[in-house]
C-alpha positions, 0 to 999 in steps of 0.5 A, spaced: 494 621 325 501 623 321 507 622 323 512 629 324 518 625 321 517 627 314 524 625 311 528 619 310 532 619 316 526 616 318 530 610 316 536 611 320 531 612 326 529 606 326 536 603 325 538 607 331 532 603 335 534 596 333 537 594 339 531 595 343 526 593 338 530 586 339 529 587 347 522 587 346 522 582 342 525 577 346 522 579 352 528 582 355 529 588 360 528 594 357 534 599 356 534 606 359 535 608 353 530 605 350 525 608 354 528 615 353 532 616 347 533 623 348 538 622 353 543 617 351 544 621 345 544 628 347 547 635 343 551 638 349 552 646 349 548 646 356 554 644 360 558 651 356 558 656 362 557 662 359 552 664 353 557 666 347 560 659 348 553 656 348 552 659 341 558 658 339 556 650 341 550 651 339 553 652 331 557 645 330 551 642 330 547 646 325 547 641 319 551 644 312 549 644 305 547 640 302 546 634 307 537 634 307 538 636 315 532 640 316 525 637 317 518 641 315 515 642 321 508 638 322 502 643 323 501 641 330 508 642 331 507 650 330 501 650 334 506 648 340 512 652 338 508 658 337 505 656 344 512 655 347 514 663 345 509 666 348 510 662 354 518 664 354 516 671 352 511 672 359 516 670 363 515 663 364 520 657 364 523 650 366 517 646 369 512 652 367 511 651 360 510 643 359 513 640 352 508 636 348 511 629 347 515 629 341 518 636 342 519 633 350 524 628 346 528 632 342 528 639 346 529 643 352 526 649 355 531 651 361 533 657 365 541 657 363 544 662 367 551 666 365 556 665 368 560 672 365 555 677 367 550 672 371 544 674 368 539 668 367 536 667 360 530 661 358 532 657 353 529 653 347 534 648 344 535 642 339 538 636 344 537 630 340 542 627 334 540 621 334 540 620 327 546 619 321 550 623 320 552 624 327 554 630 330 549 635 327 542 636 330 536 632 327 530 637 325 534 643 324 529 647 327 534 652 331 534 656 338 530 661 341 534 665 347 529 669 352 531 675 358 526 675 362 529 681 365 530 686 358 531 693 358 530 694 351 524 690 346 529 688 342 529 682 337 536 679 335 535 674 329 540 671 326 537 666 320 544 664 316 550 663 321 554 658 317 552 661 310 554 668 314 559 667 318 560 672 325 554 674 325 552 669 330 557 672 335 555 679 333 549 677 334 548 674 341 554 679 343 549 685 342 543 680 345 547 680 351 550 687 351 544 690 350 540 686 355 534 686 350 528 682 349 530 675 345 535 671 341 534 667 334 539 662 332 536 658 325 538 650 326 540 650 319 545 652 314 540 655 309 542 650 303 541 644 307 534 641 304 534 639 298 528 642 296 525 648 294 522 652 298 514 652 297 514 659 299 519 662 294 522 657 290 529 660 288 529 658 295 530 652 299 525 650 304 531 650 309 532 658 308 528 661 314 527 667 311 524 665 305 519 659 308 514 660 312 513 653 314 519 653 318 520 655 326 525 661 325 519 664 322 513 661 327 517 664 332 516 671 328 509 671 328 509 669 336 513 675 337 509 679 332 502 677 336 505 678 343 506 686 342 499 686 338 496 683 343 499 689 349 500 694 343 506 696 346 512 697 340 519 693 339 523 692 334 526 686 330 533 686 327 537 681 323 543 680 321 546 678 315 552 677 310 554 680 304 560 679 300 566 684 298 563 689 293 556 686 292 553 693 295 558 698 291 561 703 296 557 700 302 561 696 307 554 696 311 547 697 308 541 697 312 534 698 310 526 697 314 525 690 309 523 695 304 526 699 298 523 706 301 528 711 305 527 712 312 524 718 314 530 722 317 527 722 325 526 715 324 531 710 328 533 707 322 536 714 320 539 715 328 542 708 327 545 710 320 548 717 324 551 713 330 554 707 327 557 712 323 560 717 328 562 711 332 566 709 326 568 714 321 572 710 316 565 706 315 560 707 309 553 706 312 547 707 308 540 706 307 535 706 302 534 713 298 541 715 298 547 715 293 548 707 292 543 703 290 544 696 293 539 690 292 539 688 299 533 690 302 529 684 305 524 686 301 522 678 299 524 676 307 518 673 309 519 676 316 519 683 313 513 682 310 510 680 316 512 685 320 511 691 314 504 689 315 503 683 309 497 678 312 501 672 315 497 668 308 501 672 303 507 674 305 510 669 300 508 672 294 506 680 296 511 685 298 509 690 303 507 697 301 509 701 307 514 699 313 512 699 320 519 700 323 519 695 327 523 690 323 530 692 320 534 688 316 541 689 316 547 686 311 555 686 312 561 685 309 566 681 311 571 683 317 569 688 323 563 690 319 560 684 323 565 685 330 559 687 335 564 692 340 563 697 334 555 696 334 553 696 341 554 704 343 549 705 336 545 700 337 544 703 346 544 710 344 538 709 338 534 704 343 535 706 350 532 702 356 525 702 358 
């Protein structure tokens, strides 16, 4: 059977375990640490008290650019991931959903309880760096918060909180204020690998909105198929970045993945209308308006996916129509990314159920 560890930090693994390879050998007792090395070297973000401190944890250890800090996970590993999601999604946690061995040595499933609004969410984290360089998560293979309580069949996805900064707390800021249904956090910068993306190869594989071999996006597919399954509507949004000027005369530019304008009942519309009541100075547009913006997520896989695009083609076919249920919003610098001028719009548009 092939190992899940596919990059050369298998090297440093191994370096790591020196110590208890010679207690072994030497027929010494052999260290707790050894036994479980999960536990000596451990991310600490679960010791945060409330859940936007949590996340903010969460990003010092996501690897940066450049450093080879994102692993492809095994196809073993997507089948337990998409397992885990749906179990999280049903409402289960803790000891309810049983990790299989290698995710049990380098993640947690655990309820973590807000001390700000004391809400209990279910939690899917990294915890393990045990490898060089120390001080960054060892798989990059991201977080999934869940409310087992939510008013609101919402998604908040945030695929590049380093690449994009603010949107990690915009987005867990309106996860929490919205009280919607999960929250995603990538596990990498989205130029961390050093390899090209198999899916889409102006990228890297590490991008996990171009890579279908990536968790960020397993876990889309696991959302995808629970509401197919119970056929009841929800929607995904994700936030991204753009710098100053990359849209001319648009400070926020949103779409539904795809380069079609929305109908005007739609909620994209009503976001569109409420975003802009709350914050008159704000250019918000959508396509089929008067700026043209190349933003529209049509090349996202988790787009493509959601608009109805066959989970075997999303790499390479765009959708022909959109479902509504995925938005795909970019931002420009500065309050455009601050959440406190979002959260009326997005409870007004999205009311509770």
């Amino acid at each position: 059977m092939s190992s899940p560890i596919l990059q050369p930090s298998c090297f440093f693994r191994l370096l790591h375990s020196l110590p208890c390879l010679f207690a072994v050998g030497l027929g010494l007792t052999i260290p707790t640490t050894c036994q479980d090395d999960a536990h000596s070297v451990r991310v600490p973000c679960h010791a945060s008290a409330a859940l936007e401190d949590y996340v903010v944890c969460l990003q010092q250890y996501i690897p940066r650019s450049d450093t080879d800090g994102f692993t492809k996970p095994s196809v073993s590993i997507v089948k337990a991931w998409r397992y885990i999601i749906a179990k999280m999604l049903d409402g289960k946690c803790d000891s309810a959903i049983q990790l299989p061995p290698f995710l049990k040595r380098i993640y947690r499933v655990q309820t973590f309880t807000d001390s700000e609004n004391g809400q209990a969410y279910c939690v899917l984290m990294e915890i393990a760096d045990r490898t060089l360089p120390f001080g960054k998560v060892d798989y990059g293979w991201g977080t999934v918060i869940v409310n087992p309580h939510a008013k609101r069949e919402l998604h908040m996805q945030i695929p590049h909180p380093q690449y994009e900064p603010g949107t990690a707390h915009q987005g867990i800021r309106l996860f929490q204020w919205s009280q919607a249904r999960s929250f995603t956090l990538a596990g990498t910068h989205r130029n961390s690998s050093t390899n090209q993306s198999l899916c889409q190869k102006r990228y890297k594989d590490s991008d996990p909105t171009h890579n279908v071999q990536h968790l960020f996006h397993t876990t889309t597919a696991a959302l995808h198929a629970h509401y197919q399954e119970r056929k009841t509507p929800f929607v995904v949004v994700q936030f991204h970045g753009m710098p100053f000027y990359a849209c001319q005369g648009a400070d926020v530019y949103m779409s539904y993945g795809h380069n079609v304008a929305p109908k005007e009942a739609s909620t994209l519309s009503a976001l569109q209308t409420h975003l802009q009541q709350a914050n008159p100075g704000w250019r918000v547009h959508v396509p089929g308006g008067p700026i043209t913006c190349p933003y529209h997520g049509s090349d996202n896989v988790q787009s493509r996916l959601l608009n109805g695009v066959p989970g075997p083609q999303v790499c390479h076919t765009q959708p022909v129509r959109t479902s509504e249920r995925f938005i795909h919003i970019v931002q420009a610098p500065g309050p455009y990314r601050e959440p406190e001028y979002w959260i009326d719009a997005v409870n007004t548009v999205f009311p509770s159920q």
